[in-house]
N, C-alpha and C positions, 0 to 999 in steps of 0.2 A: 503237740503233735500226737496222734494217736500210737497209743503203744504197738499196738500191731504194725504198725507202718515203719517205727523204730525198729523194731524189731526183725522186719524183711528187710531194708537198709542195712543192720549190721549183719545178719546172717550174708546177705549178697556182698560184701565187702569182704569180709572173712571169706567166701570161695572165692572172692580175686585174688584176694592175698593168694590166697592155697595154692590158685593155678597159676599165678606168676610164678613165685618161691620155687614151686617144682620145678616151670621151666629154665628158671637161671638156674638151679640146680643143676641140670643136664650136661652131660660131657667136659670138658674141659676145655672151655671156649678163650678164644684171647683176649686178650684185655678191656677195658671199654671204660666210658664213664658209668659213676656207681647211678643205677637205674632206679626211680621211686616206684612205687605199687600202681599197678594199673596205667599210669601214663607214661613207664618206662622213662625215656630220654625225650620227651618231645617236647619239652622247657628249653630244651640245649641245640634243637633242631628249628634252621629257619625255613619252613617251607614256600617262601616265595623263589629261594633257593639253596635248595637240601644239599648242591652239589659242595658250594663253598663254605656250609660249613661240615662237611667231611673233610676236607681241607684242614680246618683248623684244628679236627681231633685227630688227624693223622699225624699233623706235627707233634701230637704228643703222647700219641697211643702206640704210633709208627705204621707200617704198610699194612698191616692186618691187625684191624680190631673190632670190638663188638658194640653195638649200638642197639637197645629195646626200641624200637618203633609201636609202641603200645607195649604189651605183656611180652610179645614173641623178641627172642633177640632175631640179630639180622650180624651176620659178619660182610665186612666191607673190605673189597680187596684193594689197596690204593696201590699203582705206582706201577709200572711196565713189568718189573720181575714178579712180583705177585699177581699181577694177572694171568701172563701168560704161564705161570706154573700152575695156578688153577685151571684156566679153561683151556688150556694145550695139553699141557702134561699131565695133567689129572680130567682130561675135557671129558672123560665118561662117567666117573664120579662127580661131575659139578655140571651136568644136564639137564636137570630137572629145571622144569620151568613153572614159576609162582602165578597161577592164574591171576588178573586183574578181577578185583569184586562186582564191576558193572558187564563182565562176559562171562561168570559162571553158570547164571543160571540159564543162557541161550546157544552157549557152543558146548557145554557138556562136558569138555574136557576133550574136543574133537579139534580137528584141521590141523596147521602144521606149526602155530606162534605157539599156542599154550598149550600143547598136548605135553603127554609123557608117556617114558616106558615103549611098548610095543608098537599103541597106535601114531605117536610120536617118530617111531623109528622107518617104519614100513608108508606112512607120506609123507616124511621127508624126501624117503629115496625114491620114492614114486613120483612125487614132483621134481624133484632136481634131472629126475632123467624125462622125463617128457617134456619139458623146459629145454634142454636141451636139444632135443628132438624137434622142436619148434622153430631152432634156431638162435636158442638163452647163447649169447655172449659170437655166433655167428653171421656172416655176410647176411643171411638173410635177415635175420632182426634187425639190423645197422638198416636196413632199406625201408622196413618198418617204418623205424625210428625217425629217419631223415623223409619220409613221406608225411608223417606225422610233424617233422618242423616245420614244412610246408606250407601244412592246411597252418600251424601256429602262424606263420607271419602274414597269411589272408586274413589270419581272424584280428592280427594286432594292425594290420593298414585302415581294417573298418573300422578302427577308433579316433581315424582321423586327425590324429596329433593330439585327440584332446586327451585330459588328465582323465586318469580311469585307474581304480583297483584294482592289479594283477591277479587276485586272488583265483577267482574262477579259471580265467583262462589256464593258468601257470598248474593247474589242479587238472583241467580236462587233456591236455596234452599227453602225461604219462599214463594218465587211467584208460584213453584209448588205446596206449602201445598195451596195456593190459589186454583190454575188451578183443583185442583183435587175435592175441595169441588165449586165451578164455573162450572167446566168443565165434570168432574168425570173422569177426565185422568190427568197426569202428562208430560212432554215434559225428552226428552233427552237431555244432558248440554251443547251437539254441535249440537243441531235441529238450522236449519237455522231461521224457523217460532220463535223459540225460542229467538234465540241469537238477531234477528231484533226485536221483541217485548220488550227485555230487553232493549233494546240501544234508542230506544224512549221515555221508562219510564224515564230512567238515564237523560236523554238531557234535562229531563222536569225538573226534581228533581234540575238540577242544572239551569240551565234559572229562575225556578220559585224562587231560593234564588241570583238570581245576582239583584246588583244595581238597574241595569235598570229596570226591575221588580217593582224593590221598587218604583220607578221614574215614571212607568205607575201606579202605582195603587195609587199615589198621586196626579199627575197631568195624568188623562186620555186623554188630548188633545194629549201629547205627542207620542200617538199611532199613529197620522195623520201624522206623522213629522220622526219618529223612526220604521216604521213598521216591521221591520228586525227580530226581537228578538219577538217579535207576534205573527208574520205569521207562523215562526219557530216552536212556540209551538203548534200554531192551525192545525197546517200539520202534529204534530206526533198526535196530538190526531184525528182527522180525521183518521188517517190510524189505531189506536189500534179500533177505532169506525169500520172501517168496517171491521177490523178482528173478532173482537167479531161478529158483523152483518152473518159475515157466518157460526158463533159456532149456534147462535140462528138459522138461515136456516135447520140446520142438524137437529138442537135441536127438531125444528115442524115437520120436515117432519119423525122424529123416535118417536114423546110423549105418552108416555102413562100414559093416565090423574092418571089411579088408580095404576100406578106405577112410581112415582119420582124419577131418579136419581143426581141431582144433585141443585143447586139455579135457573139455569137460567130453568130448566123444572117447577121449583115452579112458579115462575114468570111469566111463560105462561099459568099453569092453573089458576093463578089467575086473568090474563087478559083477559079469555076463561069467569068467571064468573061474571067479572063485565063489559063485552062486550056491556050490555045494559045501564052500569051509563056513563052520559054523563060527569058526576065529576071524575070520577074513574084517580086516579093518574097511574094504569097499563096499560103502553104504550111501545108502542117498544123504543123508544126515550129515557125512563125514565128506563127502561134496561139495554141499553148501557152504560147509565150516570151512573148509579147505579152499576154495574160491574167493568166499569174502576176504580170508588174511592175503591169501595172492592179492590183491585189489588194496588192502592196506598197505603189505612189504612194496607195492611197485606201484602207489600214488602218494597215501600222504607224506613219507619221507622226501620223496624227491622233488615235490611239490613245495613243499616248506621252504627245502633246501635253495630250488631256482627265487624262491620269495625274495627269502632272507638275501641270496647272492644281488640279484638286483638290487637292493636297498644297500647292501655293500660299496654296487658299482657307482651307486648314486652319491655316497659318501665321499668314495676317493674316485672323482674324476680324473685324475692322472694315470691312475694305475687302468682303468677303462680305455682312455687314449692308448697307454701304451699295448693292452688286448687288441685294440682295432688296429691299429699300423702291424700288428704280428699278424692277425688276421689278411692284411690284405696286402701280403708281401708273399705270405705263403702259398693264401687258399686265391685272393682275388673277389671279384663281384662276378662272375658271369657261373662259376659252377656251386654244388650242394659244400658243404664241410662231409668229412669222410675220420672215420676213425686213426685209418693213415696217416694224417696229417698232424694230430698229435702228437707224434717224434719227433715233429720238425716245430711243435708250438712247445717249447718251455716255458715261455712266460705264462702262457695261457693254460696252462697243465700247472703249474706251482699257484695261480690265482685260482682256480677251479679248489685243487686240494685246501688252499690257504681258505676258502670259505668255505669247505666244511672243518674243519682243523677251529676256525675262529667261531664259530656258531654253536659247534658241540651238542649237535642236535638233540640225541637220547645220553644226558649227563651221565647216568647210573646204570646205562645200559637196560634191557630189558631185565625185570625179576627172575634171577634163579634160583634153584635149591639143591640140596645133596639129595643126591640118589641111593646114600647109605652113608654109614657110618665114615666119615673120612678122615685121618690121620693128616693133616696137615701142617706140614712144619713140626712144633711142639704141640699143637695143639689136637684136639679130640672134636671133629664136628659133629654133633647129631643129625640122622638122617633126615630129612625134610627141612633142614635148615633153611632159611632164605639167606641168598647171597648175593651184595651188590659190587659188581666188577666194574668198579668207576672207570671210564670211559675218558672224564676228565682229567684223569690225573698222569692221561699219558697223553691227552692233546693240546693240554695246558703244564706240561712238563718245563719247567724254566730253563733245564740243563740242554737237552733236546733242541726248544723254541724260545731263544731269548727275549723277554719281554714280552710271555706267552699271551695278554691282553691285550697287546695291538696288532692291528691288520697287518700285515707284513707279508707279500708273495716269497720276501728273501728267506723265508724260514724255509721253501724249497727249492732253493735256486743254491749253486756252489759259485765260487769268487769267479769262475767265467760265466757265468749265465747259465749254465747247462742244470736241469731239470734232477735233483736230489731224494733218492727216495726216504725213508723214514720208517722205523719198524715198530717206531712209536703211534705212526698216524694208523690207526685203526675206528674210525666213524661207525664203522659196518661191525662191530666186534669181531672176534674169531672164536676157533675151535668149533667144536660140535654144534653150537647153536647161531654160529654165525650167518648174517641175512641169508636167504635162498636169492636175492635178487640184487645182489654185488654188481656182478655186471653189469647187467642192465642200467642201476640206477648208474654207475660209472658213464655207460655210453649216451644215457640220457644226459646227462647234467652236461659233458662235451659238447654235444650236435646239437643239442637245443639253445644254453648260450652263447656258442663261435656263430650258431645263425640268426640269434635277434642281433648280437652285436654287428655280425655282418651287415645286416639289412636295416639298421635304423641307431639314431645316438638318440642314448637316454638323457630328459629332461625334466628334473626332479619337482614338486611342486611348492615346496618351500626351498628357502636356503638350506645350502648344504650345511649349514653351523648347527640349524634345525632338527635336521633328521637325527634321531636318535636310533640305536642299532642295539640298545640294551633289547633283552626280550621284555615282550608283555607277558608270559609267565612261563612257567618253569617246572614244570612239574615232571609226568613221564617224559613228556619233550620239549625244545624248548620253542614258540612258536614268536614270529615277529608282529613289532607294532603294525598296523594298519599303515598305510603312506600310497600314495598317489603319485603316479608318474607321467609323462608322455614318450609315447612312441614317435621321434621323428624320424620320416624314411630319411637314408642316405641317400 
């Protein structure tokens, strides 16, 4: 081998060493497995899934410990009482949020998932209150919504009983209840503008949980080397960027300041008022960014979610039966399902929870970081740490949900039937960064279930022995096999 070539090899090995060394040097982090040079702990990490084996270092590290995911360590918060004393009790120290590697170079550090600091602070509460002004979590978006299950059960009759991929449809239903409070219109289920905007979300949703994903946002060099699967995701977000870009064109050249229709007219008259602060986070940039995550926090989770659940329902046919007889003892065939009705549905309120509870959609939660130096427990964080507030470990809690790996609606149900809540079931995470769109997916995931189930019994395409209910991967989230089902009307 050429000397020279030796010789840029060791020199670049030696500044790995250097910059690891320094980082495990840092603060007085908790315990961990002992970490190798440059590849940290990712010998001891399974990433088909990262959640289970935090699991098995937790049994021997305990509720707080440290893990190198490449050079950078990563503290992992396992287990009810260390999460919630992190992101409750300490929730403004541990807000920082860890950009994903395939969004930095196109959201900038803008909108409301990966931001930080000021501009992170100022649209959050810019969206949570116009959200609510819209209706976020009132009679009026309930009407939305249940308009929207609607048009759903036209579009699953035109499938005629035959077997068909829920994918699409189960994906275009929330992203309407989006488009309408965004847009103040809804799209048709075979709009081209439609069906192209869905298929770039989708591409993203699953790029951003593959491997390689996991692989750039450990080692980011590997973007120079790999740029395939990057460019991939920065090209569909560029193009929902300028689609939105021409919503907002319509948006100005129609506004009328003293009459709002919808987020993105709120958002222009507020960057109409703070036109003269040279600080003012309302920007057309901060818009787009901000819109796109609205469209991720309130489609593909909830999207996933109703997937997964039908595939659920199709597994345990009994537990379906016994939804349908609650269903139409309460609600009946001749009217909509109503948020109201939920009080009186426990069994269908503890299957509901029970499949997000069992699916454990975002295992590790979303990536976060310290926002400074934080004294935790015994320990010393350094500021910008990443920090993962497993999610798992309190929705697969043993003690909480016995026999937390099986379907079980009983984990929410008490010895009379009656509907049990839990302070362990947290899907949506909490504290400061918790979803902006709790709600909503809440009232979706109710009114759109109670009314397929209402209106049609699921029948599966293979045996039920068949279907399997493991994910197909696992990564940021966890997304279901493929499967086929039919719609038959009641």
């Amino acid at each position: 081998m050429d000397p020279t070539v030796v010789l840029v090899l060791c020199l670049s090995c030696l500044l790995l060493f250097s910059l690891w060394k320094q980082s495990h040097g840092r603060g007085n982090l908790p315990p961990g497995p002992t970490p190798l040079p440059v590849l940290g702990n990712l010998l001891q990490i399974d990433f088909k899934d990262v959640s289970k084996s935090l699991t098995k270092l937790s049994k021997v590290y305990g509720p707080v410990f440290t893990v190198y995911l490449g050079m950078k360590p990563t503290v992992v918060m396992y287990g009810y009482e260390a999460v919630k004393e992190a992101l409750v009790d300490l929730g403004e120290e541990f807000s920082g949020r860890k950009d994903l590697a395939v969004n930095q170079k196109v959201n900038k550090g803008l909108g409301v998932i990966f931001s930080n600091g000021k501009t992170w602070k100022d649209t959050r509460r810019f969206s949570l209150m116009t959200l609510r002004n819209f209706g976020m979590g009132k009679r009026s978006i309930e009407e939305r919504v249940q308009e929207e299950a609607r048009c759903l059960m036209e579009e699953l009759r035109k499938t005629n009983a035959s077997p068909c991929d829920p994918t699409f449809i189960l994906g275009a239903a929330p992203c309407n209840v989006i488009c309408s409070v965004i847009f103040q219109s809804r799209f048709e289920y075979r709009d081209a503008d439609f069906l192209k905007l869905m298929e770039k979300f989708n591409e993203n949703f699953r790029l951003a949980n593959s491997r390689s994903a996991q692989l750039f946002t450990m080692f980011p060099i590997f973007h120079y080397f790999l740029p395939g699967r990057r460019n991939k995701a920065s090209k569909n977000i560029v193009y929902i960027k300028n689609y939105v870009l021409e919503k907002v064109k319509e948006h100005q050249e129609s506004l009328d300041i003293n009459n709002p229709r919808d987020f993105i007219d709120c958002f222009l008259i507020k960057m109409e008022q703070e036109k003269d602060n040279p600080q003012s986070e309302f920007t057309i940039d901060n818009l787009l960014v901000t819109v796109i995550d609205l469209f991720i926090a309130g489609t593909e989770t909830t999207s996933t979610t109703l997937r997964y659940g039908l595939l659920l329902l199709l597994k345990y046919p009994e537990v379906t039966a016994k939804v349908q007889e609650e269903i139409e003892r309460v609600i009946g065939r001749h009217r909509s399902p109503c948020m109201q009705d939920r009080s009186r549905m426990p069994y269908t309120d503890a299957v509901i929870h029970e499949i997000q509870r069992f699916i454990d959609l975002i295992p590790n939660n979303v990536p976060r970081t310290t926002t400074g130096d934080v004294k935790f427990r015994n320990y010393l964080i350094p500021k910008g740490t990443p920090i993962l507030p497993s999610l798992t470990s309190m929705l697969k809690d043993d003690k909480e949900f016995p026999n937390p790996e099986e379907f079980d609606p009983g984990h929410f149900l008490d010895k009379s039937g009656n509907f049990k809540k839990s302070d362990y079931f947290l899907p949506f995470s909490t504290g400061k960064r918790a979803c902006v769109g709790e709600a909503l997916a809440r009232m979706e995931l109710f009114l759109f279930l109670t009314t397929i189930l209402q209106n049609f019994t699921l029948k599966p395409h293979v045996d039920v022995k068949d279907l399997d209910t493991t994910p197909l991967v696992s990564g940021l989230g966890r997304v279901p096999r493929s499967y086929k089902l039919s719609f038959i009307p009641v």
